[in-house]
Legacy VTK file of the C-alpha trace (Angstrom):
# vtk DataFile Version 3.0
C-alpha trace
ASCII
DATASET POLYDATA
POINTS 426 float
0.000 0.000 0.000
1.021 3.564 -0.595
1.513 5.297 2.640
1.363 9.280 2.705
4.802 10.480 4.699
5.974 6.844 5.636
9.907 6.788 6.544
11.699 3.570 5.115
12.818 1.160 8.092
15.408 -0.909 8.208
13.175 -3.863 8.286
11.953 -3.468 5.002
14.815 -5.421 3.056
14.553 -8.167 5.558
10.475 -8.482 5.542
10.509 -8.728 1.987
13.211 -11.203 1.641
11.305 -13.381 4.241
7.205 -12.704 2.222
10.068 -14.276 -0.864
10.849 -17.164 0.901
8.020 -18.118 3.332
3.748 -18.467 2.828
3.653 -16.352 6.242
5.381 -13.894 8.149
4.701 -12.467 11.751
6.129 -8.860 12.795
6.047 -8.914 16.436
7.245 -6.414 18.836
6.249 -3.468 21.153
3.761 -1.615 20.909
3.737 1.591 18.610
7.483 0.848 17.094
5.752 0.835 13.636
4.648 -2.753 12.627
1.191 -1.660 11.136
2.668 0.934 9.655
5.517 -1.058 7.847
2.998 -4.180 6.876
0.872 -2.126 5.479
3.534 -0.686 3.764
3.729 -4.093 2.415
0.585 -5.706 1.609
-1.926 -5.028 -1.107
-4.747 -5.592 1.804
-5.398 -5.698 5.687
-7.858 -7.072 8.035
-7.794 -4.823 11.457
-8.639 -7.090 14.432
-8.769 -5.037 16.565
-10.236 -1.823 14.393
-12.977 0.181 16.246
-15.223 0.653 13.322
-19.333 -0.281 13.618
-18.513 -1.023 17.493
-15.710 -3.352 16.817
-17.418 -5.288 13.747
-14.188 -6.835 13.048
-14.229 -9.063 16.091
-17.806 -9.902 15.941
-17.007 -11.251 12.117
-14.004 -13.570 13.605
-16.422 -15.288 16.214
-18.646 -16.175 13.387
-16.439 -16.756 10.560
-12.578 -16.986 11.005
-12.399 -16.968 7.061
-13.400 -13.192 7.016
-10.465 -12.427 7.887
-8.437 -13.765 5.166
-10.174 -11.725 2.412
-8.332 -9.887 0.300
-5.261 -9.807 -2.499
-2.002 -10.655 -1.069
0.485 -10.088 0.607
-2.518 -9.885 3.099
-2.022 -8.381 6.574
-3.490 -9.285 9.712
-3.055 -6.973 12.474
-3.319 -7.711 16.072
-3.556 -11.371 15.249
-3.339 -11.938 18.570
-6.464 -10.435 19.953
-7.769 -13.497 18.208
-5.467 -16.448 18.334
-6.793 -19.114 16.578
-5.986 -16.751 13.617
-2.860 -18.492 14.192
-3.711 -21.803 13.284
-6.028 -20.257 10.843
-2.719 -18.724 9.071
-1.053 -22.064 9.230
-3.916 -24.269 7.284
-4.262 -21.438 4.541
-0.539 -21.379 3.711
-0.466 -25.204 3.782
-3.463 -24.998 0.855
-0.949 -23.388 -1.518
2.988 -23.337 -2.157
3.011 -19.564 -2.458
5.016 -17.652 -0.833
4.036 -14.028 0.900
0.518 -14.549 1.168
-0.068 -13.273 4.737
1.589 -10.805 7.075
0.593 -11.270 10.786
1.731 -8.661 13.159
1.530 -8.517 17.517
2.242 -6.728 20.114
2.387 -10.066 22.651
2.712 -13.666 22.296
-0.516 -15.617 23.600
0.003 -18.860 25.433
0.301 -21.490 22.700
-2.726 -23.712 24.353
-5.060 -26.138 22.899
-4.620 -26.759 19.288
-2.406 -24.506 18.374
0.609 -25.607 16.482
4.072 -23.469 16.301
4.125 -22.642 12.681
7.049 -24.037 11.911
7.996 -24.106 8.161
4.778 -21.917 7.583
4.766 -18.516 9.464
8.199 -17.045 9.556
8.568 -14.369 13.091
10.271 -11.261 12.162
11.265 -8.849 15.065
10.922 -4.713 14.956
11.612 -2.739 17.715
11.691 0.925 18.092
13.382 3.453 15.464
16.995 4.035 14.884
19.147 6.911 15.163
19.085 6.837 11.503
15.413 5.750 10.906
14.574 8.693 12.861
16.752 10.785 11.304
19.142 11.909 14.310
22.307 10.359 12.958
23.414 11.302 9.263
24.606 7.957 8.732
27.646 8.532 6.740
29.364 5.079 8.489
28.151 1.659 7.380
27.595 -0.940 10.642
27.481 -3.653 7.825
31.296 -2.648 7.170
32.660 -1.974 10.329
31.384 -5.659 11.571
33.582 -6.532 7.941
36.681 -4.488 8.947
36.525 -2.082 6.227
36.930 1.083 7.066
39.194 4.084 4.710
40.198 7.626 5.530
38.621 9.421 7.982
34.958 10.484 8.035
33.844 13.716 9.592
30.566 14.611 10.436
28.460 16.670 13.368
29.679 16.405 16.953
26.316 15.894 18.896
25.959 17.707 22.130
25.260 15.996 25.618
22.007 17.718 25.522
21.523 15.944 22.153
22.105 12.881 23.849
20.185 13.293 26.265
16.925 14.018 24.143
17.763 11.100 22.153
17.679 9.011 25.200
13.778 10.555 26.746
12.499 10.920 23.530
12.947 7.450 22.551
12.556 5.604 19.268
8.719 5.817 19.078
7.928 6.720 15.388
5.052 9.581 16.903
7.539 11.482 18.671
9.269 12.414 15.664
8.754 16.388 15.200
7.178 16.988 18.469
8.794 19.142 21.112
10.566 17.195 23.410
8.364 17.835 26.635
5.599 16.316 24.614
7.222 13.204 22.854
8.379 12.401 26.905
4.484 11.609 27.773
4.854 8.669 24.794
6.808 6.333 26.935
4.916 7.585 30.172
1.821 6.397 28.675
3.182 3.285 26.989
4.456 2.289 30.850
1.010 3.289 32.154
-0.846 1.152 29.636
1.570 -1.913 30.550
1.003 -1.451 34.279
-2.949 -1.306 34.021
-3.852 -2.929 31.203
-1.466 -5.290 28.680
-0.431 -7.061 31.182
-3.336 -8.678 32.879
-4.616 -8.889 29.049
-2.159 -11.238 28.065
-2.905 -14.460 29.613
-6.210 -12.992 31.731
-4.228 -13.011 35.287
-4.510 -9.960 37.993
-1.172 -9.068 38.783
-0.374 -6.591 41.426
-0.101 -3.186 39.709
2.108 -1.655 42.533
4.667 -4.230 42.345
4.549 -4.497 38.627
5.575 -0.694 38.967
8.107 -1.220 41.223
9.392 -4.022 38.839
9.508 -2.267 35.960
11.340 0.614 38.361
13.839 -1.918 39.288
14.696 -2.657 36.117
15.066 0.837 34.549
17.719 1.270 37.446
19.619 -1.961 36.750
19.202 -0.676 32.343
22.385 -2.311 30.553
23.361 -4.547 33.885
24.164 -8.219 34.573
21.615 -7.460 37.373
19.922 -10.902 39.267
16.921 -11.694 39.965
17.923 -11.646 43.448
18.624 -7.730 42.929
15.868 -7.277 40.968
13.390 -8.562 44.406
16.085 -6.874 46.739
14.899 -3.759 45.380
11.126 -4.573 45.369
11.435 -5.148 48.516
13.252 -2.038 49.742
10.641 0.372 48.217
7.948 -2.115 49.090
9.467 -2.567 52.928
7.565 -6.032 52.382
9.136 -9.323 50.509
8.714 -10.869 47.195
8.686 -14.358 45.999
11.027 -14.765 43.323
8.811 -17.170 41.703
6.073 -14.403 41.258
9.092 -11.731 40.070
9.741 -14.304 37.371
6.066 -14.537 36.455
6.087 -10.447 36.095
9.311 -10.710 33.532
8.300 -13.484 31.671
4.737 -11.838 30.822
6.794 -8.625 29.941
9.008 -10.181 27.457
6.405 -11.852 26.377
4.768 -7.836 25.566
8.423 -7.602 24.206
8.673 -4.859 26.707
11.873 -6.803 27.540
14.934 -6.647 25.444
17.850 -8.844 26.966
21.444 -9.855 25.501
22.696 -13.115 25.865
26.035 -13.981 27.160
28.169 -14.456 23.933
31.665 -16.950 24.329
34.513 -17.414 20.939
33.883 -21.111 21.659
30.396 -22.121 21.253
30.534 -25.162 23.521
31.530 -22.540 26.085
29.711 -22.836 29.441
29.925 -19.285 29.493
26.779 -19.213 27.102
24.636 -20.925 29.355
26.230 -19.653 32.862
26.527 -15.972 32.109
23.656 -13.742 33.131
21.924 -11.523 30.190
22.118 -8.303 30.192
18.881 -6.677 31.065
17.223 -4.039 28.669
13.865 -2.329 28.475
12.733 -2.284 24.840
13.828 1.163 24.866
15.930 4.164 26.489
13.394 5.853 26.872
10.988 3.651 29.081
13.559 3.544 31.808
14.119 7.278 31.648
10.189 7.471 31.882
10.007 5.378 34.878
12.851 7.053 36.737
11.239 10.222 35.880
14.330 11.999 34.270
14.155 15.060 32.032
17.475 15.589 29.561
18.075 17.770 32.059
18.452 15.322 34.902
20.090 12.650 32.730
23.393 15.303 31.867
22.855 15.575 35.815
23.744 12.031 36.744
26.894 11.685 34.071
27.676 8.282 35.058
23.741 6.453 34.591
23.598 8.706 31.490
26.508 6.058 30.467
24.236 3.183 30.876
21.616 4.762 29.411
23.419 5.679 26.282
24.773 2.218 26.009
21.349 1.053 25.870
20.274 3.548 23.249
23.243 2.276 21.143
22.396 -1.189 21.438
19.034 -1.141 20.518
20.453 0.938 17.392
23.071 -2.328 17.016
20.117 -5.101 17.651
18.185 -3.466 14.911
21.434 -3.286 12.834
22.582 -6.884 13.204
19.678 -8.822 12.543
19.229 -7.020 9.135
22.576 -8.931 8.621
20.798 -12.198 9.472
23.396 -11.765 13.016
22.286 -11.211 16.649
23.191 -9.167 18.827
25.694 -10.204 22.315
27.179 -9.556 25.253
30.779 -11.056 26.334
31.561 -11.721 30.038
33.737 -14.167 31.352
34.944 -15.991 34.461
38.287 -13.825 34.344
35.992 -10.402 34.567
36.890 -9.381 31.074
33.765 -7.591 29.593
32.811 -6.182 26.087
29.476 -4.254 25.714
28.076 -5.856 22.598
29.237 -8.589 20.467
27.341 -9.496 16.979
27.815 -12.740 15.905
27.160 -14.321 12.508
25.583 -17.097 11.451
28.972 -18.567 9.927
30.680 -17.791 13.569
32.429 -14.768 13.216
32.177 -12.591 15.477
32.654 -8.564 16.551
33.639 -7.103 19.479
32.294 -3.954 20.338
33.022 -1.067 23.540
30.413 1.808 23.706
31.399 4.922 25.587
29.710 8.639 26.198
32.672 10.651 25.760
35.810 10.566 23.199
37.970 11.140 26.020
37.280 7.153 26.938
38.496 5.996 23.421
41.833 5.128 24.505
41.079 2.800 27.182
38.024 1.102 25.522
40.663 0.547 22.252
42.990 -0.889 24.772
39.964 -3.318 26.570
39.329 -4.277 22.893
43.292 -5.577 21.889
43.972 -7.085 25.343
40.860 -9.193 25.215
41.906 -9.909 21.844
45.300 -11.028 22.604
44.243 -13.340 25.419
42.013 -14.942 23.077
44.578 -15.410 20.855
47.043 -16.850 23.105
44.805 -18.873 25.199
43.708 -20.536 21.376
40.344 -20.651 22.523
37.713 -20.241 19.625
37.555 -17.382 17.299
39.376 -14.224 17.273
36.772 -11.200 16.568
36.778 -10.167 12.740
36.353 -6.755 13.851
37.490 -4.605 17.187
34.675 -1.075 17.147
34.362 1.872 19.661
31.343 3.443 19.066
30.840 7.072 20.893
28.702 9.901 21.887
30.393 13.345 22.150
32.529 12.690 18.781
32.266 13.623 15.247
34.973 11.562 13.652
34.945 7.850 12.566
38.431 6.351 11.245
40.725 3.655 11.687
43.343 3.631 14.754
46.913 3.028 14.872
46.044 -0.348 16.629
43.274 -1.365 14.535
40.375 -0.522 16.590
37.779 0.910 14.407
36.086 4.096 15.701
32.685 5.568 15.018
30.103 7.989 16.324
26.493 6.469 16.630
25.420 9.760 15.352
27.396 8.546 12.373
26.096 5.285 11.657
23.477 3.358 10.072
22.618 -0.182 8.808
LINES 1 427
426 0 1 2 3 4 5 6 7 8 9 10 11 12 13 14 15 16 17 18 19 20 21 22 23 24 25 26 27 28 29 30 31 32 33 34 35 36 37 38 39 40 41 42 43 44 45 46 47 48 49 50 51 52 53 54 55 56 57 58 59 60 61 62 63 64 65 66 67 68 69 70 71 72 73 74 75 76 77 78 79 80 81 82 83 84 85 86 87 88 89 90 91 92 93 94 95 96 97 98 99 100 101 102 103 104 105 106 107 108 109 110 111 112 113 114 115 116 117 118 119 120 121 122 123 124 125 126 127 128 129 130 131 132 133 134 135 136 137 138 139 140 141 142 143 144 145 146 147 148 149 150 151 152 153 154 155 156 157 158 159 160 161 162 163 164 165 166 167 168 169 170 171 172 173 174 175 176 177 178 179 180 181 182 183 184 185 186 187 188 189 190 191 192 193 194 195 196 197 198 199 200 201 202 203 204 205 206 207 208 209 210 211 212 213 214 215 216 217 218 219 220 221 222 223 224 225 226 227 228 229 230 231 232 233 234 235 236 237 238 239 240 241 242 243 244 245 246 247 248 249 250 251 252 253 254 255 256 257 258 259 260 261 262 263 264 265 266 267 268 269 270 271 272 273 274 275 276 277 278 279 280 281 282 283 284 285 286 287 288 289 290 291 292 293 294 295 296 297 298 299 300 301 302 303 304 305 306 307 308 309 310 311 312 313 314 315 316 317 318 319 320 321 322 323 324 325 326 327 328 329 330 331 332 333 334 335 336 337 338 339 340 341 342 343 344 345 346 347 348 349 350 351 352 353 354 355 356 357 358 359 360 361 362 363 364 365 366 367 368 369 370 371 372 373 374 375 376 377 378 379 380 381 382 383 384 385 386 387 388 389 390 391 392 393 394 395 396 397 398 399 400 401 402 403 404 405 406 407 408 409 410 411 412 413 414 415 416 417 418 419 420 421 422 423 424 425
């Protein structure tokens, strides 16, 4: 469909590679990140579960025909499939009529609990993640540095552009990624992720799988983790600090019942632990590192104006290393590569890794200031060289500091490629 003012994402290339290669694909994520927008972008017709029109007529159709649903020349979108699940298996049996491919786009903003007959799609419906917008998507960075050839080590000469303030930063980091806060003064695109948090806490998630959940401690949850953002944080820190604000304690069981039903509203956005040799037991023994779909929704939660974030220099760190990796997790899987963290028994760290499907692998530091190049560069070649001499998997393809406060991306003496996010793009 032709869509009036619609900025390209960079999930485009990858959704249409997947409507070439399977009968169904589903575009999950967060709320308001843009997957309506995008399928529709897509698709030569839509169905709209959950579409208000003639007092929700939509719904009414599914509970007496299912089929209604799947009128309509394809690709064909469903939106909000999951306000109706057995659109699922419904998806599934019209694929396996026909061997063509691209027939139906499905898109949700949760995953239902796959009960009763419904099967996992396998082969059939293809999941596709989106997440929030870029730097670049949005506009913010002029993307004049290709992530696609750092990860390949290629990097000539030295390219200059626009040194972004820490008040830029900041603004980034509150305003967020959501595709309606672009153009609108910053004290008004801050109430998007208040809202989105206030529609979590006191609606989605009771919706999801029908359960009452204590709103207050869901709050104090969600507060928990916006102070632990971009942390190897436990869940025994995670009900250490429920408890502290709640003066009252917390069954971890019931803690793990909150996360799971907010990753399953892909509210939640954790790393893995990444290790050079895949047999490593570091990839099963390492914690993840913990990360709210976006920036902005811990701000939001912790209540902090750009003004307040410059204020507390050293959680404006962790909040920028968030904002870069959800810039990098958007990045890497448009390579067919995910996005990693490294930590190992030995307490060597690097921020983000993104590792390919063939194994290789990139080792990346992120820092606020250009002033901490020098000893991120230096983290970077140590780790490196202990790799190396410890012949223990993989050395990384590619060593990358990406910055804040810097203008300037180019090559170092000791190979470490530097780049500003303001700089970069898929």
């Amino acid at each position: 469909m032709e869509i009036a003012g619609y900025k390209p994402r960079v999930i485009d290339e990858r959704l249409d590679m997947y409507l070439r290669t399977f009968g169904a694909v589903c575009v999950e994520g967060p709320k308001w990140c843009g997957k309506t927008w995008t399928s529709r972008k897509h698709s030569a017709s839509e169905f709209l579960v959950a579409s208000p029109a003639k007092n929700f007529q939509n719904r009414k159709l599914l509970e007496i025909d299912i089929n209604a649903a799947f009128t309509g020349a394809t690709p064909h979108l469903i939106d909000e499939w999951q306000e109706f699940p057995e659109l699922w298996d419904a998806t599934r049996a019209y694929v396996d009529e026909s061997n063509e491919k691209g027939r139906y786009i499905l898109t949700g903003s949760s995953t239902p609990k796959r009960k009763g007959v419904m099967h996992s799609g396998t082969g059939r419906i293809a999941s596709l993640r989106m997440r929030p917008m870029t730097l670049w998507e949005s506009g913010e960075s002029e993307g004049l540095v290709s992530f696609r050839d750092l990860c390949e080590n290629r990097l000539e000469g030295v390219v200059q552009g626009r040194t972004p303030e820490l008040k830029d930063i900041a603004e980034w980091i509150v305003r967020g990624g959501w595709p309606e806060s672009i153009g609108v003064p910053i004290k008004d695109a801050m109430s998007i992720p208040r809202e989105y948090i206030k529609q979590v806490e006191t609606n989605d998630i009771h919706r999801i799988d029908e359960t009452r959940r204590d709103v207050h401690k869901v709050d104090l949850l969600l507060r928990s983790l916006a102070r632990n953002e971009a942390t190897t944080a436990s869940l025994s820190t995670l009900c250490n600090d429920i408890t502290e604000y709640d003066a009252e304690s917390v069954d971890p069981d019931t803690v793990s019942s909150y996360l799971n039903a907010l990753s399953r509203l892909f509210v939640i956005d954790n790393q893995k632990p990444f290790h050079a040799n895949a047999r490593s037991k570091v990839r099963v023994k390492q914690s993840e590192k913990r990360h709210l779909c976006d920036p902005s929704i811990a701000a939001a939660l912790l209540k902090m104006t750009p003004g307040k974030v410059i204020g507390d220099i050293q959680f404006m760190g962790f909040l920028f290393e968030s904002l870069v990796e959800r810039d990098l997790a958007v990045y890497a899987e448009c390579m067919g590569a995910e996005l990693m963290h490294y930590q190992d028994y030995l307490n060597r760290e690097v921020d983000a890794v993104v590792e390919m499907d063939d194994g290789e692998w990139v080792a990346i530091e992120i820092k606020l200031g250009a002033g901490q190049e020098d000893a991120a560069a230096k983290g970077l070649t140590d780790l490196r060289d202990a790799l190396a001499a410890e012949k223990y998997g993989k050395p990384p393809k590619s060593l990358i500091v990406i910055l804040g406060h810097s203008g300037a991306a180019y090559r170092r003496k000791d190979g470490v490629l530097v780049c500003p996010i303001s700089q970069l793009r898929a």
